[in-house]
C-alpha positions in Angstrom: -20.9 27.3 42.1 -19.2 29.9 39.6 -15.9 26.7 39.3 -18.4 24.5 38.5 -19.5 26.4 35.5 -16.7 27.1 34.4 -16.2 23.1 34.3 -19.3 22.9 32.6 -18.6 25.0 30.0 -15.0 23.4 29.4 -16.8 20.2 29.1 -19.3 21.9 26.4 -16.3 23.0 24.3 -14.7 20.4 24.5 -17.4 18.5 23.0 -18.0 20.6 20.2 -14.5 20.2 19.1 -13.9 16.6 19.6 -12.3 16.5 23.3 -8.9 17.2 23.9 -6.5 16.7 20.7 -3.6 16.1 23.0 -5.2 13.3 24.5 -6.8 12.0 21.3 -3.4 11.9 19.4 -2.5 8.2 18.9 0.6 5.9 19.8 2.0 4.7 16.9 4.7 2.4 15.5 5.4 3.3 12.2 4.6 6.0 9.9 3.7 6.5 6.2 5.7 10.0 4.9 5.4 10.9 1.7 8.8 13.7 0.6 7.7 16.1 -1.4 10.1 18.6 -3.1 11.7 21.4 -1.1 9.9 24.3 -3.3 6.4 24.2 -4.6 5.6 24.8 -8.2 3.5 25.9 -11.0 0.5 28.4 -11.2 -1.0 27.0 -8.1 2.7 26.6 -6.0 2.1 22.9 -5.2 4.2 20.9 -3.7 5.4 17.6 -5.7 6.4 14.3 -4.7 10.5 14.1 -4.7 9.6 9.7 -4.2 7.6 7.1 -3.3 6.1 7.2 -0.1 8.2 5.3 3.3 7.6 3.4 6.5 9.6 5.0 9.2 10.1 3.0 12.5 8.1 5.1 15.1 8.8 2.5 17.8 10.8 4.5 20.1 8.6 7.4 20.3 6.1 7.5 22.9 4.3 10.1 21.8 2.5 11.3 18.2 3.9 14.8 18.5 5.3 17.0 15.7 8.8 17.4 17.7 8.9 13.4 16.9 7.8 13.4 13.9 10.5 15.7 12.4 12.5 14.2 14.8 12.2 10.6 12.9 12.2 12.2 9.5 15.7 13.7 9.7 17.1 10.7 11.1 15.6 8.6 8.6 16.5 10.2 5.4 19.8 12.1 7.2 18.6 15.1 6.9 20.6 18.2 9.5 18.4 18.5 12.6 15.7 21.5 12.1 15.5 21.3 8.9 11.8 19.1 8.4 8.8 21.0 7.8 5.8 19.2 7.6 2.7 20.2 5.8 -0.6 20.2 5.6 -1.5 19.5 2.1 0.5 19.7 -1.2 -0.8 23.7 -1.0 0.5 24.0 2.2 0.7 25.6 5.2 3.4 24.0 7.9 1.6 22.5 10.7 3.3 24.3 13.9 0.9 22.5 16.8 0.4 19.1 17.7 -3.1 18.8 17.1 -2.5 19.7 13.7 -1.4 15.8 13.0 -4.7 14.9 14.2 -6.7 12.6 11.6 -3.2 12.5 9.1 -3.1 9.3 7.1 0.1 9.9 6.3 3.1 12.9 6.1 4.3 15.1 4.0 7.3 16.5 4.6 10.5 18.7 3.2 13.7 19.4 4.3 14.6 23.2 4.0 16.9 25.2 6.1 15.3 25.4 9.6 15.1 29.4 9.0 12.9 29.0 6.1 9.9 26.7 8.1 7.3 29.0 9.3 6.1 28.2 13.0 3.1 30.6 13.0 0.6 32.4 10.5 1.7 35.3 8.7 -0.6 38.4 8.0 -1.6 40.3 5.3 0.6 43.0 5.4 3.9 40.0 6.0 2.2 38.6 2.8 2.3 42.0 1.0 6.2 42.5 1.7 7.1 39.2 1.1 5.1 39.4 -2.7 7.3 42.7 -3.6 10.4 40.3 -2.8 11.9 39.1 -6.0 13.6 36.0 -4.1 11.5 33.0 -5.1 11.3 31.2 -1.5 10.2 33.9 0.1 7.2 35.1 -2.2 6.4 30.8 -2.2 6.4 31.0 1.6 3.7 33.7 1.7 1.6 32.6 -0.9 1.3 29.0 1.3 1.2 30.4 4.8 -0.5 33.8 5.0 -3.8 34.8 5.5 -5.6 35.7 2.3 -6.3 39.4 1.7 -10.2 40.1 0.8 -11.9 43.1 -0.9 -15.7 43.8 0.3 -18.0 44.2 -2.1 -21.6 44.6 -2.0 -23.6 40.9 -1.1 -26.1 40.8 -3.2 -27.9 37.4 -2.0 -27.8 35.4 1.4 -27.7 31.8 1.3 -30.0 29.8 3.8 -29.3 26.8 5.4 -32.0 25.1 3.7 -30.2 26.1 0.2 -27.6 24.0 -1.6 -23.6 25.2 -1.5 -22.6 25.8 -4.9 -20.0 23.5 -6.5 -17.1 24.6 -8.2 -16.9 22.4 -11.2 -13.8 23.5 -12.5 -11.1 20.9 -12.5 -7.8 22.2 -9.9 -5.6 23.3 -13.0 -6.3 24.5 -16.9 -4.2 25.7 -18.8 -4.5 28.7 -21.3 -4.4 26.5 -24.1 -7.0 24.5 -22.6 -8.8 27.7 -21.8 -8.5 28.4 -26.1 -9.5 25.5 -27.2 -12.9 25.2 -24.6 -13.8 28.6 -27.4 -14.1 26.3 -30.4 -16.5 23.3 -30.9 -15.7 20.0 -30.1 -17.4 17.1 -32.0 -18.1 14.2 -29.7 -16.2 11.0 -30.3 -17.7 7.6 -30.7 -17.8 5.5 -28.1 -18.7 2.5 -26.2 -19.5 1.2 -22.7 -17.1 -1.4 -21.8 -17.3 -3.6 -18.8 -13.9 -4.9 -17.7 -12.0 -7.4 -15.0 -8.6 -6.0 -14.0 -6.1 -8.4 -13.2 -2.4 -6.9 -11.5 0.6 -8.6 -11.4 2.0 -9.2 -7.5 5.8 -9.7 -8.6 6.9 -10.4 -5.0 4.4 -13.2 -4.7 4.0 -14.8 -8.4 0.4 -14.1 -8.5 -2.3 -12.1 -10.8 -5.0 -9.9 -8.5 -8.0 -9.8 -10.2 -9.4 -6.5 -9.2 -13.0 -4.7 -8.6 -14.5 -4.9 -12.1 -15.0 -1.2 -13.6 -17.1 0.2 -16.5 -15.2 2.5 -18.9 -16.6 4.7 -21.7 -13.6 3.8 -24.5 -13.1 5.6 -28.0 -13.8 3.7 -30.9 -11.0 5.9 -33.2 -7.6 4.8 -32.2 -5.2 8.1 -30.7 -2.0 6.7 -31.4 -0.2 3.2 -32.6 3.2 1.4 -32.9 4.4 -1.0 -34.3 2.5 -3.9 -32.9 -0.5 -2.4 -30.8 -3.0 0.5 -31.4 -4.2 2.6 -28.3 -7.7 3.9 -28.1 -8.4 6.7 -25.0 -11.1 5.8 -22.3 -12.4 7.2 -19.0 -13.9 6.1 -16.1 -16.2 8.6 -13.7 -16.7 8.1 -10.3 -18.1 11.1 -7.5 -18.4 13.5 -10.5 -14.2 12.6 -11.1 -13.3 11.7 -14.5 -10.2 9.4 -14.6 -8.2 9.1 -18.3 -7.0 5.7 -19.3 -5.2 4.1 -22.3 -6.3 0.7 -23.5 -4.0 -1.3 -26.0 -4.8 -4.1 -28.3 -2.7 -6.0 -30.4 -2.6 -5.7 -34.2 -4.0 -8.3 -35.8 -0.9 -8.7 -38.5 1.5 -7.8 -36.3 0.7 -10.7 -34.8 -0.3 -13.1 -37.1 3.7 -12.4 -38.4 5.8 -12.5 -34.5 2.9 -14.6 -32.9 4.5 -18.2 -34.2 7.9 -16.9 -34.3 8.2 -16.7 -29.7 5.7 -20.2 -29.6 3.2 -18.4 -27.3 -0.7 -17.4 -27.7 -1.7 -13.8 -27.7 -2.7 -13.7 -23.9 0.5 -15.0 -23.0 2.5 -12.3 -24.3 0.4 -9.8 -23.2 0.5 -10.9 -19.5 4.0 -11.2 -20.0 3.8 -7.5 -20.9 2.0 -6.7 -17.8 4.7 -8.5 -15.9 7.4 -6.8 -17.6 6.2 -3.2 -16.8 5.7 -4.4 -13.5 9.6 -5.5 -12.8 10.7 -2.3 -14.5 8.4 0.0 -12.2 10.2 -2.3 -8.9 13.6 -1.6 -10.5 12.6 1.9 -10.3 11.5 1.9 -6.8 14.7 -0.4 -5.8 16.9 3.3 -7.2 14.7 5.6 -5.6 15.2 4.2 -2.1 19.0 3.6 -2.4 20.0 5.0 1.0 21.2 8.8 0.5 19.5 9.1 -2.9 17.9 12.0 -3.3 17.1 12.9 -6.9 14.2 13.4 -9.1 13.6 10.2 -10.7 11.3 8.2 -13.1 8.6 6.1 -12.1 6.6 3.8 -13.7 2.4 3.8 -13.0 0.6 0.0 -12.3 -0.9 -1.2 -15.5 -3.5 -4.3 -15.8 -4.2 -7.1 -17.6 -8.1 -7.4 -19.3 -9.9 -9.5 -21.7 -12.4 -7.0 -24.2 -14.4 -8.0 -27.0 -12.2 -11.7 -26.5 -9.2 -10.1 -27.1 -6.6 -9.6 -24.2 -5.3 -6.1 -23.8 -3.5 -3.6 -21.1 -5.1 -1.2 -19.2 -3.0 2.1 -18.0 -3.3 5.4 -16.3 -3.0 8.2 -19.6 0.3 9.9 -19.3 0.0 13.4 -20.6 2.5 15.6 -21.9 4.9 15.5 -24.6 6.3 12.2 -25.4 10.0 12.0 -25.0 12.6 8.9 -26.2 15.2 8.6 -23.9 16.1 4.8 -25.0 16.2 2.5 -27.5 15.5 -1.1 -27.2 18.5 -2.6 -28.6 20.1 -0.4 -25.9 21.3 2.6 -27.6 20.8 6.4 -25.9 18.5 8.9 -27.5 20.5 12.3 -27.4 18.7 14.8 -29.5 17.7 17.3 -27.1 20.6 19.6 -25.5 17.8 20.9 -22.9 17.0 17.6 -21.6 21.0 16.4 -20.9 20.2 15.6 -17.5 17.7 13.6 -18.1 19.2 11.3 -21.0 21.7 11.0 -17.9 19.6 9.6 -15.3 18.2 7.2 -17.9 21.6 5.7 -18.7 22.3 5.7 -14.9 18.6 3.9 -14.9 20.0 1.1 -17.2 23.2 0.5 -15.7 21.9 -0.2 -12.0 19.3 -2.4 -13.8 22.7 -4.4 -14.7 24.0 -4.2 -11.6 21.2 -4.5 -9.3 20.3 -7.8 -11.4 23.6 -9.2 -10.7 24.2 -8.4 -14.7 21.8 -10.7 -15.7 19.0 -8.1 -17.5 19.1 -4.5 -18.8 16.0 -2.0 -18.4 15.4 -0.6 -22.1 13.5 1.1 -24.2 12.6 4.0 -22.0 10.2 6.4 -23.0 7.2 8.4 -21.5 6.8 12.2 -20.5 9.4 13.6 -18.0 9.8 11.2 -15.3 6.8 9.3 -15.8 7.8 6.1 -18.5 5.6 3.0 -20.3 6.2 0.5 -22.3 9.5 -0.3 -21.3 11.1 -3.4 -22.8 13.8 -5.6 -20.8 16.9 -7.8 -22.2 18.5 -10.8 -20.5 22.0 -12.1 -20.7 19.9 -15.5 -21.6 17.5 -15.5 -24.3 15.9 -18.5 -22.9 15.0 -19.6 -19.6 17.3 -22.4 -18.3 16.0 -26.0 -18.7 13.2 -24.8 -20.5 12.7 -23.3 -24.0 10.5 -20.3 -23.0 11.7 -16.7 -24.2 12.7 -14.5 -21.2 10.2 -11.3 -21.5 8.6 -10.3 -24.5 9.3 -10.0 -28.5 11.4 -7.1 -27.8 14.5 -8.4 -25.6 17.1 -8.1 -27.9 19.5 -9.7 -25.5 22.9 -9.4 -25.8 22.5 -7.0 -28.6 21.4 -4.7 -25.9 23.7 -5.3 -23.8 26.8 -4.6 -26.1 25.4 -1.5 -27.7 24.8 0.1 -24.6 28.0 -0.7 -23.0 29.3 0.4 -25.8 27.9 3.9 -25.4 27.2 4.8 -22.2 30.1 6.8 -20.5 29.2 6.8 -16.2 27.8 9.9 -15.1 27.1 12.1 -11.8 24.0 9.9 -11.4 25.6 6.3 -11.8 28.2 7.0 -9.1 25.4 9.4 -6.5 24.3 5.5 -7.0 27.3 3.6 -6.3 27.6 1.9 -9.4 30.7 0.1 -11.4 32.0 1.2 -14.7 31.4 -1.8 -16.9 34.2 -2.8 -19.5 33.2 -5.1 -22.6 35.8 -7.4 -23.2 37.4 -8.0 -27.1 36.1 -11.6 -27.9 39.1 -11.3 -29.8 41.5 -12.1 -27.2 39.8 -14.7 -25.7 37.9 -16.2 -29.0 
């Protein structure tokens, strides 16, 4: 009587918990893994993406356990054995049990030195020591993977079930400046509810994806303009989560003056744009998974295609931060910054495995954004015109062989073209061969 109890109350728990994990941990074929950088940073130590997320073959595994997950990871990228960690969230901690994988989408994971991965909880007093450390690792490690320390105080109200949970409204991260500037008023900005179809660009298929139509609240006063399009901020809110985006229109006399010059309407060029920005952001992924590449490196967000008011336009993801030139269109590097040496680096190394990757035939320009994330790039062919046909290549802004000669001309290779295998390019003297 007393063993059958006992089997009734294992039954009970397991119940409430949702059985046995072990047995509810699927077989699997393939993963999705997301690396993230090795040490977390900012205010709140989060971890950031190092790249793009990756299938790994899972095939001959038989099991969904956390030995074989790591164990795939390090082959994968060829990282030393004992040295993944995978994680929870981007706040941490490590997951040291199986059933810790249970209900994961997808991985994330680093690649530390197998001393530095904690397999089990630390306690407040570990956390304590490891704070008074002035080694940055170790004071990350117990931020992530301790227990938090709490003060008592008096309670001074006791919620029911039958009342609602308070909500934090505050968004994840503000900054002090933000925190300044929330003191002093803030005039609303005009606005206006617009309705609009997104169309993407499916490069690998030829194909525009019309997507689920959204309704954003758009600024009426432009934020920012170039030379042929003005950019006006708008936002989109959905479960109480506001979402920033950039819509661009052409100007009217910008193109009233290029628009006859390229023999193709308004909409044309501007899908064109779209498809543009979408073969720089796959030129970008194409360097990013290089086998044994492993740098930081830019990225470019989706953008979308839209008609508004009867005009077409682009629709993007804002970008915030400062604006930094690291390109020119007619190919020539932007060095004004001795802070940011690397980075004008990787750019150049950018452009020259566009080059090479293309078979020499186009050259990734114009890049510009905010750190690693870039827009409105620009691209230049070896061939202005398509062959057989007398359609430019691209947009208004591929300078072709222009580009091609002025950045040949200044770019010296660098740590980052050859961690990418590329070829030093010589321009040849048309005088010798005229």
């Amino acid at each position: 009587m007393n063993e059958k109890w006992k089997g009734y109350r294992r039954a009970i728990s397991d119940k409430r918990s949702g059985g046995d994990t072990k047995k509810n941990i699927k077989e699997v074929s393939t993963l999705i893994v997301h690396r993230m950088k090795p040490v977390p940073v900012g205010k709140l130590k989060r971890y950031e993406p190092a790249q793009p997320r990756d299938f790994i073959d899972f095939s001959s595994y038989s099991k969904l356990t956390l030995k074989n997950v790591k164990d795939a990871c390090e082959k994968f990228y060829g990282e030393a054995a004992g040295s993944c960690d995978v994680f929870y969230d981007v706040l941490g901690p490590s997951c040291s049990l199986d059933e810790q994988l249970s209900g994961m989408k997808f991985f994330r994971v680093r690649f530390v030195k197998p001393s530095e991965i904690s397999n089990k909880p630390m306690s407040s007093s570990n956390e304590t020591n490891r704070m008074s450390s002035k080694r940055e690792n170790d004071s990350v490690k117990s931020v992530l993977f301790s227990k938090p320390v709490t003060s008592k105080r008096k309670r001074t109200s006791v919620l029911t079930s039958k009342q609602p949970c308070p909500q934090n409204s505050m968004p994840t991260s503000i900054s002090i400046g933000d925190l300044l500037n929330a003191g002093k008023l803030v005039i609303p900005t005009e606005e206006k509810e617009v309705p609009l179809i997104l169309e993407s660009f499916n490069i690998k298929h030829g194909i525009w994806l019309k997507q689920t139509p959204l309704t954003f609240r758009m600024q009426l006063q432009k934020f920012a303009d170039g030379g042929f399009r003005n950019a006006f901020k708008a936002y989109t809110t959905e479960n109480d989560a506001t979402k920033m985006w950039v819509i661009k229109k052409f100007k009217a006399t910008a193109w009233e003056v290029c628009g006859p010059r390229y023999e193709m309407t308004l909409e044309q060029h501007t899908r064109k744009q779209v498809q543009m920005h979408t073969a720089a952001k796959a030129i970008t992924v194409k360097c990013v998974t290089r086998p044994g590449f492993r740098e930081n490196w830019f990225t470019y967000q989706t953008i979308f295609f839209s008609i508004l008011d009867g005009e077409p336009v682009t629709v993007e993801p804002f970008v915030d931060g400062a604006f930094i030139k690291y390109l020119n269109n007619d190919g020539v590097p932007c060095k004004v910054r001795n802070d940011l040496n690397f980075m004008y680096e990787k750019a150049e190394a950018l452009t020259h495995f566009s080059y090479q990757e293309s078979d020499e035939k186009l050259l990734l320009v114009d890049l510009q954004g905010s750190g690693y994330t870039l827009y409105d790039p620009e691209i230049a062919t070896a061939d202005e015109l398509q062959q057989n046909e007398n359609e430019r290549y691209f947009c208004a802004g591929n300078l072709n062989e222009t580009a091609f000669t002025n950045f040949f001309d200044a770019h010296k290779c660098n740590i980052y073209c050859r961690l990418l295998g590329l070829k030093e390019v010589e321009l040849e003297d048309p005088s010798v061969n005229p």
